[in-house]
C-alpha positions in Angstrom: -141.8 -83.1 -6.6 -139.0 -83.1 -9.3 -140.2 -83.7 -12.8 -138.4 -86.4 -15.2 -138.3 -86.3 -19.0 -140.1 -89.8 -18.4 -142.7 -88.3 -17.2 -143.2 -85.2 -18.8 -143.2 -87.3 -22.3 -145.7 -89.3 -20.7 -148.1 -86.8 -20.1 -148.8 -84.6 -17.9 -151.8 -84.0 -18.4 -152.9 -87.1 -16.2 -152.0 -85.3 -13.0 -154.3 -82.8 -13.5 -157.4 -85.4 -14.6 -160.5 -84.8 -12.8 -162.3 -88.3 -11.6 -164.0 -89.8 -14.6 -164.3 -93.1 -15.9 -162.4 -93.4 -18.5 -164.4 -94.9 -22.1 -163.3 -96.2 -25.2 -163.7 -92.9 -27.9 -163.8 -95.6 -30.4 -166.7 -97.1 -28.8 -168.4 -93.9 -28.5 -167.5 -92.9 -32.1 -166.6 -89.8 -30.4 -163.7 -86.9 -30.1 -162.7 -84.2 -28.3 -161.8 -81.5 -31.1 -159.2 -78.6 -30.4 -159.2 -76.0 -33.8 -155.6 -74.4 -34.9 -155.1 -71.4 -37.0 -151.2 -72.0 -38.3 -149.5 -70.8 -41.4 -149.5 -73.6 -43.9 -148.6 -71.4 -46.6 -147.2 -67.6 -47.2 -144.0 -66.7 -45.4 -144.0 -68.4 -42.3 -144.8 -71.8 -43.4 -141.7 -73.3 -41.9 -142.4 -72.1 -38.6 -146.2 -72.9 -39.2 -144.6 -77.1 -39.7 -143.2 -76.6 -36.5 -146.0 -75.3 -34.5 -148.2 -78.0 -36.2 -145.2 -80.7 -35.0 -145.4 -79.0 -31.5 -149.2 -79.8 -31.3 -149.7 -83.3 -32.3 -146.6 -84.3 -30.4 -148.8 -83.0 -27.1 -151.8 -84.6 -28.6 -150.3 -87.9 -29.0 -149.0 -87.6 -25.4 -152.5 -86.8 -23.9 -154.4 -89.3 -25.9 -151.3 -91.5 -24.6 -152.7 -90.5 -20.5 -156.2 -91.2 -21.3 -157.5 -88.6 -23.9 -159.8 -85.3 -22.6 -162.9 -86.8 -20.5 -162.2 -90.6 -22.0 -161.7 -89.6 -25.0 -159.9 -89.0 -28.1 -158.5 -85.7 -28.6 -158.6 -84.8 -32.3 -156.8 -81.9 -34.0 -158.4 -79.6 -36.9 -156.5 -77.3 -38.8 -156.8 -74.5 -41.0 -154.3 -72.1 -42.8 -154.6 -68.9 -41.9 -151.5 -67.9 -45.0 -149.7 -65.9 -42.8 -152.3 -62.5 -43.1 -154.8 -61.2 -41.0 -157.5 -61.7 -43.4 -156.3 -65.1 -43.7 -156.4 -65.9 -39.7 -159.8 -64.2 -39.7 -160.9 -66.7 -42.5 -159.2 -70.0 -40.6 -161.0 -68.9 -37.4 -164.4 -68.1 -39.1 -164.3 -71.7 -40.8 -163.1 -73.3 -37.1 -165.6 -71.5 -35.0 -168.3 -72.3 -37.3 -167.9 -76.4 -36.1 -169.9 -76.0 -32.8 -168.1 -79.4 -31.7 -164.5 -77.8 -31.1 -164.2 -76.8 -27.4 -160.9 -75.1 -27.7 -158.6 -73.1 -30.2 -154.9 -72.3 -31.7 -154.7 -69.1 -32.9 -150.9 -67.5 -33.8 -148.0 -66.4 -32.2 -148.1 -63.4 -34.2 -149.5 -60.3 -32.3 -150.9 -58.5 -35.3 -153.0 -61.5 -36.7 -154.4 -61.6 -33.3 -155.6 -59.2 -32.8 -157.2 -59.2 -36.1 -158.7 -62.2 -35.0 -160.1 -60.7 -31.9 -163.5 -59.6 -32.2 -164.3 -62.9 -33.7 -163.1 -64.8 -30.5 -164.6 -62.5 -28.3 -168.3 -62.8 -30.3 -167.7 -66.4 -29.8 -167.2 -66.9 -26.5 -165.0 -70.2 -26.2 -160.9 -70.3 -25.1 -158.1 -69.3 -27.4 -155.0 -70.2 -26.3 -152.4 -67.5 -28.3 -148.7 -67.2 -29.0 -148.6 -63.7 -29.2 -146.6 -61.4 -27.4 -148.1 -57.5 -27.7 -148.7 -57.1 -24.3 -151.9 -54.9 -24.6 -153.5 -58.9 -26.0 -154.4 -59.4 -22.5 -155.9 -56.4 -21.4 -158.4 -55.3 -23.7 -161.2 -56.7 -22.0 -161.2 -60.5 -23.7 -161.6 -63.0 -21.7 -160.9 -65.4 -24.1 -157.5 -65.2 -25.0 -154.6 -66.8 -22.9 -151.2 -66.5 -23.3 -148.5 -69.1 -23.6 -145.6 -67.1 -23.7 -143.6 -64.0 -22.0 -145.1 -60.8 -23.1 -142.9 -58.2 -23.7 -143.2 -55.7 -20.9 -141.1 -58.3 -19.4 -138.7 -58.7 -22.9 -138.1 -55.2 -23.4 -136.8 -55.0 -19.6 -134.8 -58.1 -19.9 -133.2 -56.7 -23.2 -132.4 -53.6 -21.6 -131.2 -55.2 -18.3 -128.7 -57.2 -19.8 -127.4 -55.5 -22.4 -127.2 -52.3 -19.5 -125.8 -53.7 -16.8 -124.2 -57.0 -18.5 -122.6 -56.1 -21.3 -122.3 -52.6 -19.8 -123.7 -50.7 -23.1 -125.9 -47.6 -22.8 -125.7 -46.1 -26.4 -128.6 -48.0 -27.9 -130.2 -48.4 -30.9 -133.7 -49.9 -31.2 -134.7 -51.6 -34.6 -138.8 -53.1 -35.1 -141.3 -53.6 -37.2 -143.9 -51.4 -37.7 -146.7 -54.1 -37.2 -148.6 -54.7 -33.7 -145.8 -56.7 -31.9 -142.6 -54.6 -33.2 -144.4 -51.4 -32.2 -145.5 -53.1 -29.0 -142.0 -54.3 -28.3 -140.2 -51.5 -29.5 -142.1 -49.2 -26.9 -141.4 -51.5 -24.3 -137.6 -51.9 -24.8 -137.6 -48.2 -25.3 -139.3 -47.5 -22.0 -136.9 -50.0 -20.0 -134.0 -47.9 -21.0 -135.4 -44.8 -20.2 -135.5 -46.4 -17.0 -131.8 -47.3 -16.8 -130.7 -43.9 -18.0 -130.1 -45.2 -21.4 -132.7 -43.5 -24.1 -132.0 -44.7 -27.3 -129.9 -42.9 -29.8 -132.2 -44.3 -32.7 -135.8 -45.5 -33.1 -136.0 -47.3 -36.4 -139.2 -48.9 -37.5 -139.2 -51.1 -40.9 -141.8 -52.4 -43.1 -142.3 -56.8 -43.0 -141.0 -58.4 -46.1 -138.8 -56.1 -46.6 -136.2 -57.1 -49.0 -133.2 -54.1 -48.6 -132.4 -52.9 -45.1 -129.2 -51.2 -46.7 -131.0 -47.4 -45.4 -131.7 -49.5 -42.0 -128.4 -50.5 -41.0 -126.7 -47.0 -42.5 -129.1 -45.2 -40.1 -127.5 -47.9 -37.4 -123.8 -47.4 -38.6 -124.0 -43.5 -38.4 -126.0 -43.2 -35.2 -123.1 -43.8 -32.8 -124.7 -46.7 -31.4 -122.8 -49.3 -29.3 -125.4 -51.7 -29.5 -128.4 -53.0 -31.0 -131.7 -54.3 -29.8 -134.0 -55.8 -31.8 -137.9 -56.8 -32.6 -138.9 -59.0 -35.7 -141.7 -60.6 -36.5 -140.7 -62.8 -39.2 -137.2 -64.7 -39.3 -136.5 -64.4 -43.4 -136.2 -60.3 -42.6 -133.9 -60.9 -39.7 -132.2 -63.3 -42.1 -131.7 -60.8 -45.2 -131.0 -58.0 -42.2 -128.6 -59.8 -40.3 -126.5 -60.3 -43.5 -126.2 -56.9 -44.7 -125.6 -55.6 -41.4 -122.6 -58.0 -41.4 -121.7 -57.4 -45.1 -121.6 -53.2 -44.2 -119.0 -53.4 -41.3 -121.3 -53.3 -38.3 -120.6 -55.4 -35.7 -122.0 -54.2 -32.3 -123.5 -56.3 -29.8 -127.0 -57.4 -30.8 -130.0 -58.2 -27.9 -132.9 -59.4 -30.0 -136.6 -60.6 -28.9 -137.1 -64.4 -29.7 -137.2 -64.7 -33.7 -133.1 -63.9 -33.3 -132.9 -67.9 -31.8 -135.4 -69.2 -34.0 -134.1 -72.2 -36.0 -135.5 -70.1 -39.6 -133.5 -67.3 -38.5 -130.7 -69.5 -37.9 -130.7 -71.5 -41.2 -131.2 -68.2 -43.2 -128.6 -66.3 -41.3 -125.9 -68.7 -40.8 -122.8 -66.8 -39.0 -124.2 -63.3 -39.7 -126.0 -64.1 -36.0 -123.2 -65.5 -34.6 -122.5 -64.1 -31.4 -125.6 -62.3 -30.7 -127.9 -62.5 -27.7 -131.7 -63.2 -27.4 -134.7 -63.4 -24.9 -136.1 -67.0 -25.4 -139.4 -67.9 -24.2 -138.0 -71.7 -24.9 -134.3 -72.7 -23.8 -133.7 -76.1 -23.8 -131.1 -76.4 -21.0 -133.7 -74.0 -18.6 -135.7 -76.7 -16.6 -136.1 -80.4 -16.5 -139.3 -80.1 -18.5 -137.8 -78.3 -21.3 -135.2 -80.6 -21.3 -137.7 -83.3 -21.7 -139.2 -81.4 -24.6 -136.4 -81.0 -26.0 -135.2 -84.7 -26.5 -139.0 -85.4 -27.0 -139.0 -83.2 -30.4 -135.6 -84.3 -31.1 -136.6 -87.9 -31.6 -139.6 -87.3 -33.6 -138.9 -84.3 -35.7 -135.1 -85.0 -36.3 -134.5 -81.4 -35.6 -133.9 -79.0 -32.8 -137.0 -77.5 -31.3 -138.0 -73.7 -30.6 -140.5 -71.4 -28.5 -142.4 -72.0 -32.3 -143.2 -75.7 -31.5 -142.7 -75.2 -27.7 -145.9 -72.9 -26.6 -148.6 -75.3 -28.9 -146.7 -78.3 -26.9 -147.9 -76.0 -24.3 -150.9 -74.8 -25.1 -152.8 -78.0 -26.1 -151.2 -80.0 -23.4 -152.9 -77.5 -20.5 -155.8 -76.6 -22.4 -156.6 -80.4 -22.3 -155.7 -80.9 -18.0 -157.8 -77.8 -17.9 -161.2 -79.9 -19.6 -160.2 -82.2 -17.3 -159.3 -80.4 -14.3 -162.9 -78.7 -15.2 -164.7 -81.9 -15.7 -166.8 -80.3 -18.6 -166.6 -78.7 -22.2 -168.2 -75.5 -21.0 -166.4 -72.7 -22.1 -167.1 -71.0 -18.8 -165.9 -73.6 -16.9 -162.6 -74.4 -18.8 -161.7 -70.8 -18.5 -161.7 -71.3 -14.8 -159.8 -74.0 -14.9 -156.9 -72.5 -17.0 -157.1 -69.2 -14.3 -156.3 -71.6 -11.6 -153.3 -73.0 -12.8 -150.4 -72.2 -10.8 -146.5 -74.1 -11.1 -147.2 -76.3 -13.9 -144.2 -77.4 -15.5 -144.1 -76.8 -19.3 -141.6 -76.4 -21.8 -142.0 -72.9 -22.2 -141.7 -72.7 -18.3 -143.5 -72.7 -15.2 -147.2 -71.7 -15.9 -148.6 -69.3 -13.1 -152.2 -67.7 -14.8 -153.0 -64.4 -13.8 -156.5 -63.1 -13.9 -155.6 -61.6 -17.0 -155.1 -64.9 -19.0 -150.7 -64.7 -19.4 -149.3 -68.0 -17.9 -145.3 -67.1 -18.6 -143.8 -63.7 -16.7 -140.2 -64.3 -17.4 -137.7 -64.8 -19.5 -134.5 -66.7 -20.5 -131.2 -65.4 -22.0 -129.5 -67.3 -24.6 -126.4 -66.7 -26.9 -125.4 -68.1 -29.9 -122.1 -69.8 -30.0 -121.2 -70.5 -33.9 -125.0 -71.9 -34.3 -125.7 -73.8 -31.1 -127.8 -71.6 -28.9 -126.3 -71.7 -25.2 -128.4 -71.0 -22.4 -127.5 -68.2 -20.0 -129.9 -67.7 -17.0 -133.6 -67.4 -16.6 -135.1 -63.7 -15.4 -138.2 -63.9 -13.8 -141.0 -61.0 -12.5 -143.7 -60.6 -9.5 -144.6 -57.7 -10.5 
């Protein structure tokens, strides 16, 4: 069955309802809370508005198909500043309401895994943003994914910048934190694979504010090509410039943050004709399409994978409580693992046992600004 924008703004949460009657939540005095960790302040506040947008854009359309169990779903969120210790605190002060069923926490590998222990103690379903692919096996049963990790982005980087732009003398920029060590190993590893080991393997500090040593190291490698992993778009920003303003100008592969609408802003032309893996593509699927002109209208601005996996996230974690019938953590964690070829804007959700919905990716360039959807690479294995 083909899914329209129509009904994918609708809701589709309702096709996954489990037989209840439905009540009035106002009658009952009575809502379903979901908890979210987001960056209100510190660096990544802008993309922290968008996730936020993302969310009660999917709570509006499930209250819209009925609400979770009759009722009201109701969103509660706390600003975890864009640090560890500040998701830890967010998450301490969510957890402690025994009435939220369900949880936000980052896209941000390192601050999840900070957050870890904590979700593991208490025993209820995070849904997470994160990509470090060692998230979803280190024995928590709580955490579930709602985007690629990047076993599969390191081999999509390396596939296409191998075999489709036909480069093999690579180097491999990341940040030192959880996710750019993570991603940096993985993209590393897919070359291997390809015959293509990296000429360089340069690591760099977050907020940094001078990459002048960075892209000198790139410049006098030999390198042909560049792949990338940042965490946070204003260093891709200040990099992407200086790279530009010291003559290099090789082909550039970078994880998502290179086709994030911050990194665009900030960067301007310095990212113009580079290539990036994108967990959200607009023009991928019908359902991303539909996401896409559902953002549009209510936010005013283009959306990306930042807004696109809470969409996500909130709009299955509530057809799961329904789907489940119950609150019960135990429960609702059986429902998520069960579902298979549900259409989001991120993609087509598939969970494995191990909690990741998304096992693919999508290539994308950008075209003076406008990012223009290339093909979608997906993996069984």
């Amino acid at each position: 069955m083909k899914l329209t924008r129509r009904d994918f703004a609708a809701g589709v949460v309702a096709g996954l309802a489990a037989p209840h009657i439905i009540t009035s939540a106002r009658a009952q005095g009575a809502t379903i809370k979901i908890g979210m960790c987001a960056p209100v302040t510190g660096p990544a506040a802008e993309s922290g508005r968008y996730a936020i947008q993302g969310a009660k854009l999917a709570l509006e359309a499930v209250n819209k198909a009925g609400g979770i169990l009759g009722k009201q779903a109701e969103l509660i969120i706390e600003d975890d500043q864009t640090t560890n210790p500040g998701i830890v605190l967010a998450f301490s002060k969510l957890a402690a309401q025994s009435d939220i069923v369900g949880f936000l926490g980052s896209i941000r590998s390192t601050q999840v895994h900070a957050m870890a222990p904590d979700v593991l103690k208490l025993g209820k379903p995070v849904m997470i943003g994160g990509t470090d692919p060692n998230l979803t096996h280190m024995g928590n049963q709580w955490l579930f994914r709602f985007r690629p990790n990047d076993s599969y982005s390191g081999r999509v980087i390396a596939e296409y910048g191998v075999n489709t732009l036909g480069k093999k003398k690579w180097a491999v920029l990341h940040s030192t934190d959880a996710f750019g060590t993570a991603g940096g190993k993985a993209l590393t590893a897919a070359l291997e694979k390809l015959g293509a080991p990296p000429l360089l393997d340069q690591g760099y500090a977050n907020q940094s504010q001078d990459f002048t040593p960075v892209v000198l190291a790139i410049k006098q490698s030999g390198a042909d090509i560049l792949g990338s992993y940042f965490t946070f778009e204003n260093d891709l920003g200040i990099f992407a410039r200086q790279l530009r303003q010291l003559g290099v100008n090789i082909p550039w592969v970078g994880s998502p943050s290179i086709v994030n609408i911050t990194a665009l802003k900030l960067a301007g032309p310095a990212l113009y004709n580079t290539y990036g893996v994108a967990d959200y593509a607009e023009d991928s699927s019908e359902a991303s399409k539909a996401f896409g002109k559902l953002y549009r209208d209510a936010v005013k601005v283009a959306p990306d994978n930042q807004s696109s996996w809470p969409y996500d996230a909130v709009t299955v974690l509530a057809a799961a409580i329904n789907k489940a019938g119950s609150t019960e953590p135990a429960k609702i964690r059986e429902a998520i693992l069960s579902i298979k070829k549900f259409p989001g804007a991120e993609g087509e959700y598939n969970f494995d046992q191990n909690g990741d919905g998304l096992h693919g990716y999508n290539i994308v360039k950008n075209d003076k600004g406008n990012i223009v959807f290339d093909k979608h690479i997906e993996f069984n294995d």
